[in-house]
N, C-alpha and C positions, 0 to 999 in steps of 0.2 A: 372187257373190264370186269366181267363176272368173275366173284369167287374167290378174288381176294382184295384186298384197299393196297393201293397204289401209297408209299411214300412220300413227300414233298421231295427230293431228289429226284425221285425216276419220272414225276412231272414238267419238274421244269428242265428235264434235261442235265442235270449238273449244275457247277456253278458260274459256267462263263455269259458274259452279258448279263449275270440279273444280279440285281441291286437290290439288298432289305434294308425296308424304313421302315418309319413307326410313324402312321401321321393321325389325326381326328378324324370320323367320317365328315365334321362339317366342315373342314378346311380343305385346301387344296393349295395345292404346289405348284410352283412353278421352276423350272431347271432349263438350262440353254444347253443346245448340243451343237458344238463346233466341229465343223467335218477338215477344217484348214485346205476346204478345195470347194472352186465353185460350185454351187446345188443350184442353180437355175434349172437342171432337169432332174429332180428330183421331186418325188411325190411323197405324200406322210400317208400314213393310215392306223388310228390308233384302235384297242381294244382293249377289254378288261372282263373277265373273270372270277366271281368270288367262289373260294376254295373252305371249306371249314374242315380243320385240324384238331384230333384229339386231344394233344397237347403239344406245350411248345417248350422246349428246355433254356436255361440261361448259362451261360457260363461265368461263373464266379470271379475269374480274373478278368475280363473285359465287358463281363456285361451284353456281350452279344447273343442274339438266338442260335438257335442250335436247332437243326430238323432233324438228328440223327434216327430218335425215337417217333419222329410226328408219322400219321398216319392218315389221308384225308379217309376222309368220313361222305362227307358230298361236295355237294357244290350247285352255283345259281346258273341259271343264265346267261351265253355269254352277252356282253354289252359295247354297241360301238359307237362311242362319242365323235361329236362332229368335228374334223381335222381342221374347217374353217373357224371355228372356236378356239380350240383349245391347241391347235398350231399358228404361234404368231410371231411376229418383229423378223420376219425371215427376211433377212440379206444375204442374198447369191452370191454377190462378191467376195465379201467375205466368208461366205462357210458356214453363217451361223442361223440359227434359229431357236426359237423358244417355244416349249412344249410344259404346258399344263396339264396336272393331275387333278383332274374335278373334284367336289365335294360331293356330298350326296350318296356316297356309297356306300354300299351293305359292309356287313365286317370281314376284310378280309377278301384279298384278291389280289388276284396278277396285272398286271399294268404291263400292255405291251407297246412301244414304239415300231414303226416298221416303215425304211423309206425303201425306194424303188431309183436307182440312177438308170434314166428310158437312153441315156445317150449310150448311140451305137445299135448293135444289129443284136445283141446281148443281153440284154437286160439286167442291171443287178440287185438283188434285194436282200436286204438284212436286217438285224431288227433288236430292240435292247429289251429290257423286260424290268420291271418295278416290280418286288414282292412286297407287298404290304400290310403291316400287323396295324390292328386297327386300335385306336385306345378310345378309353371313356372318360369325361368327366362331366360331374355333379350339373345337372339344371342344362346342359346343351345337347345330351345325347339319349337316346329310348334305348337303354340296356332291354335285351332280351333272351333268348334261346332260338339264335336261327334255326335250329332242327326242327322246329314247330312252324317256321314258313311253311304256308301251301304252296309258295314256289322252290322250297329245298326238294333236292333231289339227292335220295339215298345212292352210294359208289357199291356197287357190286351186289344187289340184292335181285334186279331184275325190276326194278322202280319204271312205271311208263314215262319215257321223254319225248314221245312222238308216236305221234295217232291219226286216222284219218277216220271220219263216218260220212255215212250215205245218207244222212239225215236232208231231206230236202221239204219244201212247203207242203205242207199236208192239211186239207182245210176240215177234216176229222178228227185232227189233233185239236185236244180242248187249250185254250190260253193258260198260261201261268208260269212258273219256276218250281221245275222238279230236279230232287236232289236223289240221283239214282245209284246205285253199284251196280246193277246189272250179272247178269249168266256168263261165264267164262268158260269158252270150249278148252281149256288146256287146266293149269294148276296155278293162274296168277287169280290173287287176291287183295282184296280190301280197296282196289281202286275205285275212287266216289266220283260221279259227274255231277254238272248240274247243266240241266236243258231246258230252254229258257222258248216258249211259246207264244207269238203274238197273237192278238186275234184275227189274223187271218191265217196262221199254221204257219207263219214260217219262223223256223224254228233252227236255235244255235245249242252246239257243246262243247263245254269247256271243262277241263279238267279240275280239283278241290284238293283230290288224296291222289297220289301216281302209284299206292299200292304196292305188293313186291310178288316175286317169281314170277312174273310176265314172260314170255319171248316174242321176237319177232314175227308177225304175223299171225298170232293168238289174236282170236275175237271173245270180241265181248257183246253181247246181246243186252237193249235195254227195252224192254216191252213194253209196248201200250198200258197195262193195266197197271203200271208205275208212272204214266206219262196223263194221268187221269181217264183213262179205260174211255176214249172217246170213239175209238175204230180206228185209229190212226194206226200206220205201219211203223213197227217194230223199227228199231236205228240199230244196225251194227259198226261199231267200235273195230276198227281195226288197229293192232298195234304195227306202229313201223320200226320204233327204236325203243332201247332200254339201258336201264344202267349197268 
């Protein structure tokens, strides 16, 4: 994905199976999907995705969006809601079944369906997809600038998505919450941790800022005398994944 921003097109694939709506993050939908064939062996598994887009065009005669010009920028975390939830009134006999779109959701995301028919030696799965443009209004929703999430992740910078450290209990390491960037053996920067020390050393990291120009398997060094200069051994940050 490095090196240029991907489209909403060349994301979702085109336009077949996906559907755009406009719903509130605090509401949620609900839609029935009639297969007009028995699904006693069919399975659901739903997911979702938020995508943030530079901008979004209208078209003047209908009012519809328009991705011709969009361009994602990042995106969150994917997210898998639970299909004993928000899959229900399912009748086999008939075909049909009812699939909720949660509330609660950041701005802006893909909403995927995805069943599985197990009958037979074949297995078949396929799957519909919801794009969702998110709206606001006054007194029910926190407008803000997701690109200021500490869980946005910049598309094509080299932004850290996946890390592993060797950080384990260290009864040298002094107690507290340090907030480090750390030494990079390659050319990524500005990525921030925060290492969080009990008082008996054992110690976790999580990530704040994911930084840019990272690659795969770049270290990052966070030293004791940033960890309260106790004796404690040094934590290396490895990168596993990027944007």
């Amino acid at each position: 994905m490095s090196g240029r921003l991907l489209d909403f097109k060349n994301y979702v694939g085109g336009s077949d199976n996906v559907q755009v709506i406009e719903l509130f993050p605090d509401t949620q939908q609900m839609y029935q999907y009639a297969y007009d064939v028995d699904i006693t062996n069919y399975s659901f598994t739903l997911d979702y995705q938020t995508l943030i887009v530079d901008e979004v065009a209208y078209s003047r005669t209908d009012g519809l969006p328009n991705f011709a010009n969009s361009n994602i920028i990042g995106y969150f975390a994917n997210v898998t809601p639970s299909s004993a939830t928000y899959v229900t009134d399912r009748n086999n006999a008939a075909g049909t079944v009812n699939v909720t779109i949660p509330s609660g959701r950041y701005a802006g995301q893909i909403f995927s369906v995805t069943w599985t028919d197990s009958e037979g030696t074949n297995p078949v799965t396929s799957s519909h997809r919801w794009a969702i443009l998110e709206r606001y209004r006054p007194g029910t929703n926190s407008e803000g600038d997701p690109t200021l999430d500490s869980n946005f992740i910049k598309y094509g910078v080299g932004a850290i998505t996946g890390f592993t450290d060797n950080a384990v209990t260290d009864a040298n390491r002094l107690e507290g919450t340090y907030t480090v960037t750390g030494l990079s053996s390659a050319n990524g920067v500005e990525a921030e941790f925060v290492v969080d020390v009990s008082n008996t050393g054992v110690t976790s990291v999580n990530i704040t800022n994911r930084g840019n120009s990272y690659r795969v398997s770049e270290t990052i060094e966070l030293v004791d005398a940033d960890l309260g200069a106790g004796g404690g051994a040094d934590i290396t940050i490895t990168v596993s994944s990027v944007s």
